[in-house]
TORLOMAR-817206 format. One line per field, with one value per residue (C-alpha): x, y, z; residue number from 1. Coordinates in Angstrom, 3 decimals. Example, Ala and Ser with C-alpha at 12.3 -4.5 7.8 and 13.67 -1.06 7.14 Angstrom:
2
xx: 12.300_13.670
yy: -4.500_-1.060
zz: 7.800_7.140
k: 1_2
end
This chain:
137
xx: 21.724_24.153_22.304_19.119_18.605_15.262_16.053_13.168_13.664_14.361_11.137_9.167_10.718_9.904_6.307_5.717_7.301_4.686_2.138_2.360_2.622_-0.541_-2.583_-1.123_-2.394_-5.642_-6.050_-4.887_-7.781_-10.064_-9.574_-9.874_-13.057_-14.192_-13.183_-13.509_-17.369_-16.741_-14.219_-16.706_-19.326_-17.008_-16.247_-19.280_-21.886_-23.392_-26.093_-24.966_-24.002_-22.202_-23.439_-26.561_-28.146_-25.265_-23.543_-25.166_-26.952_-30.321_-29.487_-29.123_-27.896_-26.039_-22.446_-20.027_-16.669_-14.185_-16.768_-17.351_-14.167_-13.543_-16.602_-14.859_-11.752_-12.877_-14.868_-11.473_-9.317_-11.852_-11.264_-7.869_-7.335_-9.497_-7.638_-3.897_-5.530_-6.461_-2.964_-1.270_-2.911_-2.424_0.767_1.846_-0.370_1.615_4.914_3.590_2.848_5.610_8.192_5.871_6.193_10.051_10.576_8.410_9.795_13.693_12.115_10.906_13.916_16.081_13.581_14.202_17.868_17.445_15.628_17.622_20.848_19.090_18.046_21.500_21.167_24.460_24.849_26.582_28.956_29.109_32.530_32.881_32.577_31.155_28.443_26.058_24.832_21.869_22.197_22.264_20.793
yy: -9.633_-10.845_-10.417_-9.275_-5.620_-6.319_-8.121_-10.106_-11.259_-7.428_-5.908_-8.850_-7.489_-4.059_-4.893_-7.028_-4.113_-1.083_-3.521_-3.845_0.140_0.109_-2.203_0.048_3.033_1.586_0.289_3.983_5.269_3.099_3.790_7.512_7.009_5.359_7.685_11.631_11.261_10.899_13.776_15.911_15.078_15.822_19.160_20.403_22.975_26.468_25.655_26.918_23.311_22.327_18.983_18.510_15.459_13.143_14.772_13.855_15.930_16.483_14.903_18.377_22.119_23.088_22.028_23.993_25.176_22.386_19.591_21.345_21.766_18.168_17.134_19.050_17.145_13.927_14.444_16.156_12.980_10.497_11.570_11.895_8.423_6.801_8.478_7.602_3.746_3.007_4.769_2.333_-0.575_-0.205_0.505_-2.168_-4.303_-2.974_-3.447_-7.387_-7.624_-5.736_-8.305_-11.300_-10.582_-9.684_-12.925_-14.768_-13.506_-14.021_-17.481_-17.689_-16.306_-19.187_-21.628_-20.492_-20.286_-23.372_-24.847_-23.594_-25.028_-28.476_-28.186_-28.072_-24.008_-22.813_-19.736_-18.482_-15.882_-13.434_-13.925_-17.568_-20.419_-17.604_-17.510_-14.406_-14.508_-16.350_-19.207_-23.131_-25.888
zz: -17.300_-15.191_-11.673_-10.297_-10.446_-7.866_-5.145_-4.087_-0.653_0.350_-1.244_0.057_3.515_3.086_1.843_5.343_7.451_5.158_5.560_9.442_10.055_7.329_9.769_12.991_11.289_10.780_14.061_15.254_12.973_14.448_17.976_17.367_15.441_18.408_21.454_19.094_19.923_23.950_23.390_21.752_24.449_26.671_26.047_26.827_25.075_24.636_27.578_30.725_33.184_29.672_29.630_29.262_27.427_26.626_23.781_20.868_18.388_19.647_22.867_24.920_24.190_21.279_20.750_21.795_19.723_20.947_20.277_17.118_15.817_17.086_14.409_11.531_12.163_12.427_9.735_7.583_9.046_8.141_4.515_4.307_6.201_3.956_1.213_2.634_3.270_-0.310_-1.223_0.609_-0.006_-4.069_-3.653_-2.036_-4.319_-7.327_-5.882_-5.255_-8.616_-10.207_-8.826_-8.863_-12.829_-12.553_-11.002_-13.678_-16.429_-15.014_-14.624_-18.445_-19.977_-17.844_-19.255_-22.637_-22.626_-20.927_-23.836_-26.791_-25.230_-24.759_-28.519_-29.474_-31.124_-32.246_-32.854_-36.322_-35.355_-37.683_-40.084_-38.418_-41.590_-43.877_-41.740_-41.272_-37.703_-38.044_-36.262_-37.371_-35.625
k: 1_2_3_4_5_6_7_8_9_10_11_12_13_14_15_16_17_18_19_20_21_22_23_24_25_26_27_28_29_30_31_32_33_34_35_36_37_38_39_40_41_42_43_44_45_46_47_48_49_50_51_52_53_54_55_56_57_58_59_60_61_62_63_64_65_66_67_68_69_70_71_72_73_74_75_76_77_78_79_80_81_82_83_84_85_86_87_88_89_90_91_92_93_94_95_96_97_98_99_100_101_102_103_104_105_106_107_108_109_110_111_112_113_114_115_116_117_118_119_120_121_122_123_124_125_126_127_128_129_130_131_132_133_134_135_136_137
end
């Protein structure tokens, strides 16, 4: 091989840059995880007034549809987030390893060239001196 085919710097760079919109995602996640149970209060219930208690189950009258449907997709989200998170996170992971090894083995097969030229290893062309391309010290 006469140059890299992975280019180490560049994935390093696009690792950093997936990483960062990983941790804005989560943060995103967070926040919404945080404010979808205001929301839901918010919206009111089946009781005439709409709000009584403070939202919460048990707190007051029964939910009403938006704060409902607000449960079911925070509870749907939740999942899928969690899913797309630990997606992300071994992926990135693999592609770390993948070139760590890449670069570790370019590194061994330098060494070893490196090596065999220090040891003086000729090689025995084939049809050079008779020989038969084994290789002489």
């Amino acid at each position: 091989m006469t140059a890299w085919d992975i280019k180490p710097g560049g994935v390093g760079g696009v690792l950093r840059r997936a990483g960062e919109s990983a941790e804005r995602m989560a943060k995103a996640g967070g926040e919404m995880q945080k404010t979808l149970p205001s929301a839901a209060a918010s919206a009111g219930t089946i009781a005439e007034g709409g709000h009584e208690g403070d939202g919460r189950p048990g707190q007051g009258g029964k939910q009403g549809p938006v704060a409902s449907a607000l449960g079911v997709f925070a509870r749907r989200w939740n999942d899928d987030l969690d899913y797309i998170s630990r997606r992300a996170a071994s992926s990135l992971l693999g592609a770390h390893l993948a070139t760590k090894e890449y670069v570790e083995g370019d590194l061994k097969m330098a060494a070893s060239r490196n090596r065999d030229a220090i040891n003086g290893i000729v090689p025995d062309m084939p049809g050079a001196n008779g020989g038969g391309g084994g290789g002489k010290k």
